[in-house]
C-alpha positions in Angstrom: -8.1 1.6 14.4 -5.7 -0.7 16.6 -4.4 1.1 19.9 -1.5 -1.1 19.9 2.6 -0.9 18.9 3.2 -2.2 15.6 6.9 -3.2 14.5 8.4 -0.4 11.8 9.8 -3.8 10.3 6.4 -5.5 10.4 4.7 -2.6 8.4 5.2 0.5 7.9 1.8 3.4 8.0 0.3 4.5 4.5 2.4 7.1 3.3 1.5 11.1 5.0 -0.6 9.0 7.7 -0.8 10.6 11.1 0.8 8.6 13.7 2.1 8.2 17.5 5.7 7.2 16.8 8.3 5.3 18.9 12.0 5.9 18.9 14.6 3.8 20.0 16.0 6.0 22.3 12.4 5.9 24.1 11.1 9.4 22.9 7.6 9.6 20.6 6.0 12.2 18.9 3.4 12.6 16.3 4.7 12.6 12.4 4.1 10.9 9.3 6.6 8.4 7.6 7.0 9.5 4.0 7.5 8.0 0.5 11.4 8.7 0.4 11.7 6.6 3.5 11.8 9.2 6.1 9.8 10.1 9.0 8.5 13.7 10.0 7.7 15.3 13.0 4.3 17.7 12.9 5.2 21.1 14.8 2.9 23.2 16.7 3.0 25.3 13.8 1.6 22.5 11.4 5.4 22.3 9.9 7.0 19.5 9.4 10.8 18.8 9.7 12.9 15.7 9.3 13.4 13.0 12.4 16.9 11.8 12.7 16.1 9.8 15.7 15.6 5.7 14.9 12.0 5.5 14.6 10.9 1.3 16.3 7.6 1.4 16.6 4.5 2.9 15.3 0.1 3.2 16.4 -2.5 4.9 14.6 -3.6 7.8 16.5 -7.3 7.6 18.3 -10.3 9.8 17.1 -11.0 13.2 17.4 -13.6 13.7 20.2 -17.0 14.3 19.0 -18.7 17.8 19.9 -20.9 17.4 23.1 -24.2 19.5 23.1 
């Protein structure tokens, strides 16, 4: 896993991957890019809808913590 930026014309994330996405008008969320060429945005209700913002950038997004005892 790589906690840096990577270019959306350098690569692209595996199709349905999780990721932090950057827009070009400086906004992020978490989404997936998909394979008809479009990104999504994951909801709070585990929904997706379509991203009309210009997606720039892309990172993997870090692990889920581990259960402490």
């Amino acid at each position: 896993m790589s906690n840096k930026w990577i270019n959306v014309k350098d690569r692209l994330p595996n199709n349905f991957e999780t990721v932090l996405a950057f827009c070009k008008d400086g906004g992020m969320f978490v989404g997936r890019h998909t394979p008809w060429d479009r990104w999504e945005i994951w909801t709070a209700m585990k929904s997706t809808r379509i991203v009309s913002r210009t997606v720039t950038h892309w990172m993997s997004l870090p692990e889920s913590p581990k259960e402490s005892k």
